[in-house]
C-alpha positions in Angstrom: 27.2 -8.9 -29.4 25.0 -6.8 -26.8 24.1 -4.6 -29.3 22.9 -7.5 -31.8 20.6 -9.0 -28.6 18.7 -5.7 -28.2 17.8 -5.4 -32.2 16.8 -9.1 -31.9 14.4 -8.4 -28.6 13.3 -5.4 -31.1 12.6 -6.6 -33.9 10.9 -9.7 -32.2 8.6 -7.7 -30.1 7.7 -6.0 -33.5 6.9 -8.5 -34.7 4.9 -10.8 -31.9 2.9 -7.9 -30.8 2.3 -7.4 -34.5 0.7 -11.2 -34.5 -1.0 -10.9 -31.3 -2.5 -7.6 -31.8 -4.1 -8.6 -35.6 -5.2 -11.9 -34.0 -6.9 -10.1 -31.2 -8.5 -7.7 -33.7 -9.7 -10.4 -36.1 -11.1 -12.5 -33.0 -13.2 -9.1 -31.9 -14.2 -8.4 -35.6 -16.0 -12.0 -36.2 -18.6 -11.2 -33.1 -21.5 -10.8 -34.9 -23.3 -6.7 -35.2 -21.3 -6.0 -32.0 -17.3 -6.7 -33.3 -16.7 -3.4 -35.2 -18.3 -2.0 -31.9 -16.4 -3.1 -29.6 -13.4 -2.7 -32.0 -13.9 1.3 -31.5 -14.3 1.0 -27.9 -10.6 -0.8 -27.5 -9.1 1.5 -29.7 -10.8 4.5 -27.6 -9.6 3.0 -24.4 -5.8 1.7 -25.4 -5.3 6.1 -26.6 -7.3 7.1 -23.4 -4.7 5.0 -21.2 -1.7 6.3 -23.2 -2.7 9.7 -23.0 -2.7 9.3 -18.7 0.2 7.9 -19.1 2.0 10.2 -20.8 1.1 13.3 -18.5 2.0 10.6 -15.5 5.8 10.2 -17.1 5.9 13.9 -18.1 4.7 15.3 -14.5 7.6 12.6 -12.9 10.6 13.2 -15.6 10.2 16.5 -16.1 10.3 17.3 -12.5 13.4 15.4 -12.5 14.8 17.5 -15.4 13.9 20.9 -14.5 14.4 20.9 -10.9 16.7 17.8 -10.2 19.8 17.8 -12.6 22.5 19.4 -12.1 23.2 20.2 -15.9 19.9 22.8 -15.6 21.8 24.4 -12.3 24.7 25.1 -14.6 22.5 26.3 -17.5 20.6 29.0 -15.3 24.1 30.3 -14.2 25.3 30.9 -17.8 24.3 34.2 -19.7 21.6 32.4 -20.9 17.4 33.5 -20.6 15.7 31.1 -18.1 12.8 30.6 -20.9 15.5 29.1 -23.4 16.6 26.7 -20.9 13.0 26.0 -20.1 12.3 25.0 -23.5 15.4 23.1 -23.8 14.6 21.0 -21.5 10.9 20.8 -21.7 11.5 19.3 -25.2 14.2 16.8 -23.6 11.8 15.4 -21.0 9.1 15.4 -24.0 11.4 13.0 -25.7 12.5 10.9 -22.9 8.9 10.2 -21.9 7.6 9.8 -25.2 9.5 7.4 -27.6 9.2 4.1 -25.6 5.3 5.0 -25.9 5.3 4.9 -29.2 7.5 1.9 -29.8 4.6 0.4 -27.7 2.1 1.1 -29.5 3.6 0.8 -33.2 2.4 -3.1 -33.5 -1.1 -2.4 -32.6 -1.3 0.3 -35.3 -0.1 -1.8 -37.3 -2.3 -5.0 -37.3 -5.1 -2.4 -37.0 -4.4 -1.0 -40.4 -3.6 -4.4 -41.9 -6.7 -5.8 -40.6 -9.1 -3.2 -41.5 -7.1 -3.5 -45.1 -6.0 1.0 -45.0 -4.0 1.9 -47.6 -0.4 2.5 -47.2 -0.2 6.5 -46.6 -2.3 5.7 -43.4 0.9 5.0 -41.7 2.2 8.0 -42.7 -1.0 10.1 -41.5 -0.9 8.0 -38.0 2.7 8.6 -37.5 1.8 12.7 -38.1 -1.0 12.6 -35.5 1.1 11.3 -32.8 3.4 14.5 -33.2 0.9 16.8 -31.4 -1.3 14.0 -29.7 2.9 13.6 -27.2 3.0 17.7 -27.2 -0.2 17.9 -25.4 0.4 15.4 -22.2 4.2 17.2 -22.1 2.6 20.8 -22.1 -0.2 19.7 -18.9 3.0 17.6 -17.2 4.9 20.8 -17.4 2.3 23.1 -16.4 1.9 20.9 -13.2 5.3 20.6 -11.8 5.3 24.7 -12.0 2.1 24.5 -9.9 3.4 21.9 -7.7 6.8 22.3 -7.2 6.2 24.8 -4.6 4.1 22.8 -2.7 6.3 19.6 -3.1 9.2 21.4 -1.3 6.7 21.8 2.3 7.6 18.7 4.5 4.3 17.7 5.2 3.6 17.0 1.1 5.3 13.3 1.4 2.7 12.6 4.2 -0.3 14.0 2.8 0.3 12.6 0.1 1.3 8.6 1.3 -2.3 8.8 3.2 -4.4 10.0 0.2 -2.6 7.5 -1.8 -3.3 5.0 0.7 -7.0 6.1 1.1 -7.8 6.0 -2.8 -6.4 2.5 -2.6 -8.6 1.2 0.2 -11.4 3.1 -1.5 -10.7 1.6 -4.8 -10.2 -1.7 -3.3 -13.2 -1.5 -1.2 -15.4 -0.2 -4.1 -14.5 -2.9 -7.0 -17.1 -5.4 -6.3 -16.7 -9.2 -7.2 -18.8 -10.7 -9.7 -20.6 -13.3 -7.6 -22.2 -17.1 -9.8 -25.4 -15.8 -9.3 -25.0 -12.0 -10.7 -23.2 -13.7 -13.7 -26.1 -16.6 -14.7 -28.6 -13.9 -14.0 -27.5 -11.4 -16.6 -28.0 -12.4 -20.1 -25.3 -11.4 -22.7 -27.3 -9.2 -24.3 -27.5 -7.1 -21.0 -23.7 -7.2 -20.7 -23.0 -5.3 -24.0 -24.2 -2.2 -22.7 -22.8 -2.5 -19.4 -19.5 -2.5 -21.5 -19.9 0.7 -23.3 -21.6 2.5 -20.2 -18.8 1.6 -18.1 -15.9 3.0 -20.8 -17.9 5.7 -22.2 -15.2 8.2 -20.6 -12.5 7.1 -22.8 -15.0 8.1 -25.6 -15.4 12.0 -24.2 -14.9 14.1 -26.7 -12.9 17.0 -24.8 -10.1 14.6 -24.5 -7.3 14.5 -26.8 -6.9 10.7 -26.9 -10.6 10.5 -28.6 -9.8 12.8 -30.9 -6.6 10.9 -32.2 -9.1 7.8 -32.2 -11.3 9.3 -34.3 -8.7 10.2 -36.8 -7.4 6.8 -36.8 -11.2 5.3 -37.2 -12.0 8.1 -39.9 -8.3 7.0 -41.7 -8.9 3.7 -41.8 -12.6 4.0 -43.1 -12.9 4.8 -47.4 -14.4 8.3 -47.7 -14.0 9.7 -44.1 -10.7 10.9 -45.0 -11.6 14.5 -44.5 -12.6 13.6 -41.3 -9.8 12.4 -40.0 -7.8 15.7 -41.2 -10.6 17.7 -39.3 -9.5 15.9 -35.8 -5.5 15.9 -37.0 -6.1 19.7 -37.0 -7.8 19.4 -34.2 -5.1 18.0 -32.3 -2.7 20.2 -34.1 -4.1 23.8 -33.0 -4.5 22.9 -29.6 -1.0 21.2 -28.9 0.7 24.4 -31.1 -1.6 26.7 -28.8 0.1 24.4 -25.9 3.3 25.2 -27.1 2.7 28.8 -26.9 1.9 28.8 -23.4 4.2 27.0 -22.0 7.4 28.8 -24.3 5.8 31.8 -23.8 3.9 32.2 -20.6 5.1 29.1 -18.4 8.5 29.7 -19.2 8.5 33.1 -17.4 7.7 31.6 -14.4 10.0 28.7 -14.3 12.6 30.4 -12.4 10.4 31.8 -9.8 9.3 28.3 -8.7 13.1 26.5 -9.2 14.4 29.7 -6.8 11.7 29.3 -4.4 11.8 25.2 -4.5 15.9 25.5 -3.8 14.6 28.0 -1.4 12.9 26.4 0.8 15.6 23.4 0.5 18.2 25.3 1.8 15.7 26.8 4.6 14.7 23.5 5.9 18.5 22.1 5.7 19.4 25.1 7.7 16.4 24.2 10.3 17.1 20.5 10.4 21.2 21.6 11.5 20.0 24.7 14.4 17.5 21.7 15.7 20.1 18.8 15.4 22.5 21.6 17.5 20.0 22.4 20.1 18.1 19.0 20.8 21.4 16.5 20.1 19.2 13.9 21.7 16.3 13.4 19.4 16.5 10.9 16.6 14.5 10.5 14.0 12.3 7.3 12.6 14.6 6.0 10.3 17.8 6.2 13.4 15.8 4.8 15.5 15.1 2.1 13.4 18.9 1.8 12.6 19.8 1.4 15.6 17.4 -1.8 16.5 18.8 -3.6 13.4 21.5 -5.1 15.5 21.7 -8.2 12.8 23.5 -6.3 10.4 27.1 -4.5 10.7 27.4 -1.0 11.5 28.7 -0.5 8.0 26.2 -2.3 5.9 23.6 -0.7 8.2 24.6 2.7 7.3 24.8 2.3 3.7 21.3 0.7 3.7 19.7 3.8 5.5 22.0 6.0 3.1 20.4 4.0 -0.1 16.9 4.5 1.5 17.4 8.6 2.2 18.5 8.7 -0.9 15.0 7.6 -2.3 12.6 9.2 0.2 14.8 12.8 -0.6 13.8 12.2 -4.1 10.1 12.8 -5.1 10.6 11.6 -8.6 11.1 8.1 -7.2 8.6 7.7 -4.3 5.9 9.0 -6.6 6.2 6.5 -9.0 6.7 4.0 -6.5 3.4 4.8 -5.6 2.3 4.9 -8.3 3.5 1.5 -9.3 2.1 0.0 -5.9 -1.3 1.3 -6.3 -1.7 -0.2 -10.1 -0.7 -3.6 -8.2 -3.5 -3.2 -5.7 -6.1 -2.3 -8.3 -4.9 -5.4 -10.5 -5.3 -7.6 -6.4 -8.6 -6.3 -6.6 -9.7 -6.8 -10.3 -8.7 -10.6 -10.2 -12.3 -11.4 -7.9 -13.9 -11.3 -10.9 -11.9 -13.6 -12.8 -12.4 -16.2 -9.8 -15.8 -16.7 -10.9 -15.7 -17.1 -14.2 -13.2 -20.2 -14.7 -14.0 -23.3 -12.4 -12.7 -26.0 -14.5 -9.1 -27.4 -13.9 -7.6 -26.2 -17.3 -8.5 -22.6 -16.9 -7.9 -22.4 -13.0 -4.0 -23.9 -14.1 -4.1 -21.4 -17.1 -4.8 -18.4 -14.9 -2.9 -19.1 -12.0 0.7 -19.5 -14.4 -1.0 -16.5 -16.3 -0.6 -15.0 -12.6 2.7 -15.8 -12.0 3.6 -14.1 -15.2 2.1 -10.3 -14.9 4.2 -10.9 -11.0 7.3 -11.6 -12.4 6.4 -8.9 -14.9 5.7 -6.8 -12.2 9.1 -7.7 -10.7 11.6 -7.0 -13.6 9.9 -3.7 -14.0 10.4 -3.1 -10.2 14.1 -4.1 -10.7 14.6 -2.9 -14.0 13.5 0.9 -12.6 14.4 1.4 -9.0 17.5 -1.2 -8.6 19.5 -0.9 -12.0 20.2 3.0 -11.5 21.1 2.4 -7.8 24.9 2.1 -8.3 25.2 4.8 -10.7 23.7 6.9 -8.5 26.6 6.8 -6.1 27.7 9.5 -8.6 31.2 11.0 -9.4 31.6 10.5 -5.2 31.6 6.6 -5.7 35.3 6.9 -5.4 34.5 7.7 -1.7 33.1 4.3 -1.2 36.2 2.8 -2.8 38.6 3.9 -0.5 36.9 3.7 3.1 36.7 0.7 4.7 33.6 -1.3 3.1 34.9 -0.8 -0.1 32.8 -1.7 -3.5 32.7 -4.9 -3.2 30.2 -5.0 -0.1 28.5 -2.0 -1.7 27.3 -4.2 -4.8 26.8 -7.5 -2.3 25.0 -4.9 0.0 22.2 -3.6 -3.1 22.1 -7.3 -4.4 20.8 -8.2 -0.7 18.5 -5.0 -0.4 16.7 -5.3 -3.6 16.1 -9.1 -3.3 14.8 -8.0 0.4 12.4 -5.4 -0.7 11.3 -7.1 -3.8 10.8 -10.0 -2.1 8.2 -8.6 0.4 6.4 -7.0 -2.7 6.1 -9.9 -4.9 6.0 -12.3 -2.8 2.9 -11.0 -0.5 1.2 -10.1 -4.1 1.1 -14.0 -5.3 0.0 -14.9 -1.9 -2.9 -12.5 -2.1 -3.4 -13.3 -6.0 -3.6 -16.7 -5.2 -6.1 -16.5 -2.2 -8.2 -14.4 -4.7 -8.2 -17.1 -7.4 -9.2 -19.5 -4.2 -5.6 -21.5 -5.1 -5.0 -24.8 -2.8 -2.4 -23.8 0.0 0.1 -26.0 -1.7 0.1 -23.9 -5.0 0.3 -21.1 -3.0 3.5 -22.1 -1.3 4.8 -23.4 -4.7 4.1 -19.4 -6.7 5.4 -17.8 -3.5 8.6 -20.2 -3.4 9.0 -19.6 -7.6 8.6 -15.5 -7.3 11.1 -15.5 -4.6 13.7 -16.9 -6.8 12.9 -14.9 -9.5 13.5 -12.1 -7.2 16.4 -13.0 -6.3 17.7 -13.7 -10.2 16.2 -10.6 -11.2 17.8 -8.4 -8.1 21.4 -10.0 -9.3 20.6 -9.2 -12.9 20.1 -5.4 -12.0 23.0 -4.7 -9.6 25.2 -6.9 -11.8 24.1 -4.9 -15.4 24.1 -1.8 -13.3 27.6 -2.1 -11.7 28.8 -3.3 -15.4 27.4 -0.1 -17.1 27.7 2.6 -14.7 26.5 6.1 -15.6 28.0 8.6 -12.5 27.5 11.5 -14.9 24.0 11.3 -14.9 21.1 12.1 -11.9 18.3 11.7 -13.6 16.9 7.7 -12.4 14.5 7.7 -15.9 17.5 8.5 -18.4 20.0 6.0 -16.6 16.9 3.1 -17.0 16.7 4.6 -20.7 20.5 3.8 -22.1 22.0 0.8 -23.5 22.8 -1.0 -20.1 18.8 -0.3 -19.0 17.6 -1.4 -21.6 19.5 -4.9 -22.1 18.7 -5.2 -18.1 14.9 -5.4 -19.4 15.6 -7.6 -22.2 16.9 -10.1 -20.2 14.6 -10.0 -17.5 11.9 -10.6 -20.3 13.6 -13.5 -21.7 14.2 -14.7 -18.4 10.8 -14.5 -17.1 9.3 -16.1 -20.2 11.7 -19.3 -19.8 10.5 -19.8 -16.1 6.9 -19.3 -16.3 7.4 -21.6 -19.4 9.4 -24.6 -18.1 7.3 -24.3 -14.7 4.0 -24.5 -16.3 4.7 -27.5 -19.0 3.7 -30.2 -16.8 0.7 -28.8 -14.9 -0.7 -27.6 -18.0 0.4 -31.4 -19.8 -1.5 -32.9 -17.0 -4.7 -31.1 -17.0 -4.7 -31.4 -20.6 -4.7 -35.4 -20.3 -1.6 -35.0 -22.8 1.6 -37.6 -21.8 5.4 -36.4 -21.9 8.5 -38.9 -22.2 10.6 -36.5 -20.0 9.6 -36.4 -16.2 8.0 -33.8 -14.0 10.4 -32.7 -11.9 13.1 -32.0 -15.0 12.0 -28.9 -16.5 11.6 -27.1 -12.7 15.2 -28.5 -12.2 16.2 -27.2 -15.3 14.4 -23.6 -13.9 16.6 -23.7 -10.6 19.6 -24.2 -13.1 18.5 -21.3 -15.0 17.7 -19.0 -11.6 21.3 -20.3 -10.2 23.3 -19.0 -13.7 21.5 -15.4 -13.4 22.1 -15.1 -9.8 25.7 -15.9 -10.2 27.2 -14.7 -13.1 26.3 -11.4 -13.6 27.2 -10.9 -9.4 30.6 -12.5 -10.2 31.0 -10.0 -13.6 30.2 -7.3 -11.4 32.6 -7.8 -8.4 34.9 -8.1 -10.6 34.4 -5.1 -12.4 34.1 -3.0 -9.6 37.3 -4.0 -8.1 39.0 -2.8 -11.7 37.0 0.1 -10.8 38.9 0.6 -6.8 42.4 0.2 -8.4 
């Protein structure tokens, strides 16, 4: 039954990205002398986006796969050379980061071909040019973690690091400047054009790999460029096959000179952190101290809290794509003063504000989906501990359901009060989006404990490849179809009433009927889960 749920969520986001993207392309095609244009310029900036993105997921999972799992430990004990196991696992992390990418993306290729009318081996010649357009990002992601994996083991990384993210967010949020009334009836459209293609013209550079697989898809599509387009493929080719060279032949030499000296320093600073904790017995660190004010909670609960959140500052895998994440939500903060000008009357302002609520709770199943599902698997094989002292697994699943909700609350929650005040929102709309994300959160927190507790992986360490099984992956479907239903039944009669349409049913039925919905998803899967990890302590 589970499995038949995940092809349908397939095969219908195939097929709605499919219609949105080819309605999205037709739309920009119909603006007259400017639409084929600005069709290029998308096309340059979607491959320019993937192609960060890719070196982004590389740099993170392949750190996690070289240097945090314990299957790679094992391999560089056996008989075996350290550049085979390099390779092994360099294509491994290429796949892992790669595919969901592509699945992305496969819709938008589509409609593009079908509008622009390609014949049918242009499938074939886009699939091709993706092979070496995923080897480059994988061959600079790997090249980076043997660079910084040294530096990453020195304690004073994680706090250089927080302030310079911090600082390039007040800098970027300090630097995007709102569009104000009189800037925007000032400029004429015909002014705006090229402020568009100055300010992308980087996604059109042609050192970067991303414009050269754009320019091989343009030249495809197009009748007589074909050679073109090969030129580019080739292109691409040579340089990702040079890539490979390097980094089988040259990087792979030096892999286990940085895993020695990483596991290195580990073990010095461990042996540091015990000959200080002997001499000074006395001095505690942040995190005790704060453990020690949180007189609220049990001693019990408080200690597996603090354990949960060691857990995730030891690994930099995790706080660097939490960083990540959190930055991209600041930059989005920051981007919607512009979109506070432009829309004054009533229609659009309810559009955009329910438009809002969506990309948060889409925001918040992602946050669940990749930092809370893996959080009882990662107990491990030593989640048999837990079962037999005193809290038992019970509490540990009511004590992660209460932790996520907690944390995702204070995220969400602060960023639809601050989207809000951006889009100049009346106070009671505030209250009502803040009120509606926080039960979300808290259907969504269940949701990922309860799927994660009901498909455990305690063989695996790696955060990215326990999000990336079956369990994961229904935890997101869900979350989708859950979120769409909300924003949905929450938005029908503001959007009814601004529209001066009439319903027979009355306003307060489809919010009740979203509380109804919230209450199933918080309980069921909690209830499906305690009762599958006490099958799990007998």
């Amino acid at each position: 039954m589970l499995g038949y749920i995940v092809a349908a969520f397939i095969i219908g986001y195939l097929l709605c990205g499919f219609v949105l993207f080819r309605g999205g392309l037709t739309y920009i095609y119909k603006f007259p002398l400017i639409g084929s244009l600005l069709a290029e310029r998308v096309l340059y900036l979607i491959f320019g986006f993937f192609f960060v993105m890719l070196v982004v997921s590389n740099l993170i999972i392949g750190y996690s796969t070289l240097f945090k799992n314990t299957e790679t430990q094992w391999f560089l004990s056996l008989p075996v050379r350290h550049r085979d196991v390099y390779r092994w696992k360099f294509i491994e992390a290429l796949i892992v980061s790669s595919w969901a990418l592509i699945f992305i993306s496969a819709p938008m290729l589509a409609a593009y071909g079908v509008v622009n009318g390609v014949p049918w081996y242009f499938y074939i010649q886009v699939a091709l040019g993706y092979v070496p357009f995923v080897v480059i990002p994988a061959v600079l992601g790997s090249w980076m973690i043997l660079c910084l994996v040294r530096v990453l083991s020195s304690r004073w990384v994680k706090k250089a690091l927080i302030v310079c993210g911090l600082a390039l967010i007040v800098a970027i949020v300090m630097g995007v400047k709102p569009v104000t009334a009189a800037e925007t009836s000032g400029v004429s459209e015909a002014m705006l054009f090229p402020k568009l293609m100055h300010g992308t013209r980087l996604a059109t550079n042609i050192y970067l790999p991303s414009s050269w697989l754009a320019e091989a898809v343009r030249k495809w599509s197009t009748e007589g460029f074909w050679a073109q387009g090969t030129f580019y493929f080739l292109l691409l080719t040579s340089y990702a096959l040079f890539g490979l060279l390097l980094a089988f032949d040259v990087a792979g030499r030096f892999y286990y000179g940085s895993w020695s000296a990483a596991f290195s320093k580990r073990a010095e600073y461990q042996q540091r952190d015990t000959e200080e904790k002997r001499r000074r017995t006395k001095r505690r660190s942040l995190l005790d101290w704060v453990q020690s004010k949180l007189r609220p909670l049990s001693p019990k609960m408080t200690a597996l809290v603090f354990k949960d959140v060691r857990i995730f500052w030891r690994d930099p895998a995790q706080w660097t794509q939490f960083m990540i994440f959190f930055g991209l939500l600041c930059i989005y903060v920051a981007n919607l003063r512009n979109v506070s000008v432009e829309f004054r009357q009533p229609y659009w302002e309810t559009l955009i504000s329910y438009l809002n609520l969506a990309a948060s709770a889409l925001t918040l199943s992602t946050l669940t989906t990749r930092f809370v599902y893996p959080m009882f698997s990662l107990e491990g094989r030593r989640v048999w501990i837990l079962g037999l002292s005193p809290v038992g697994l019970r509490r540990v699943v009511v004590q992660k359901f209460w932790m996520s909700f907690i944390a995702s609350s204070l995220i969400t929650v602060v960023l639809i009060i601050a989207s809000a005040v951006t889009l100049n929102l009346p106070w009671t709309r505030i209250v009502f989006f803040a009120v509606a994300i926080g039960v979300m959160s808290a259907s969504l927190s269940a949701l990922a404990v309860g799927l994660g507790a009901l498909f455990p992986d305690f063989k695996e360490e790696n955060p990215s490849k326990i999000v990336s099984s079956f369990g994961g992956t229904l935890c997101l479907v869900i979350s989708f179809i859950y979120n769409t239903a909300i924003v949905v039944l929450l938005a029908v009669p503001d959007v009814m009433r601004v529209s001066k349409r009439h319903t027979s049913f009355p306003d307060w039925l489809t919010p009740a009927i979203a509380m109804l919905f919230s209450a199933a998803m918080i309980t069921i899967p909690m209830k499906l889960a305690l009762r599958r990890v006490k099958n799990l302590e007998m």
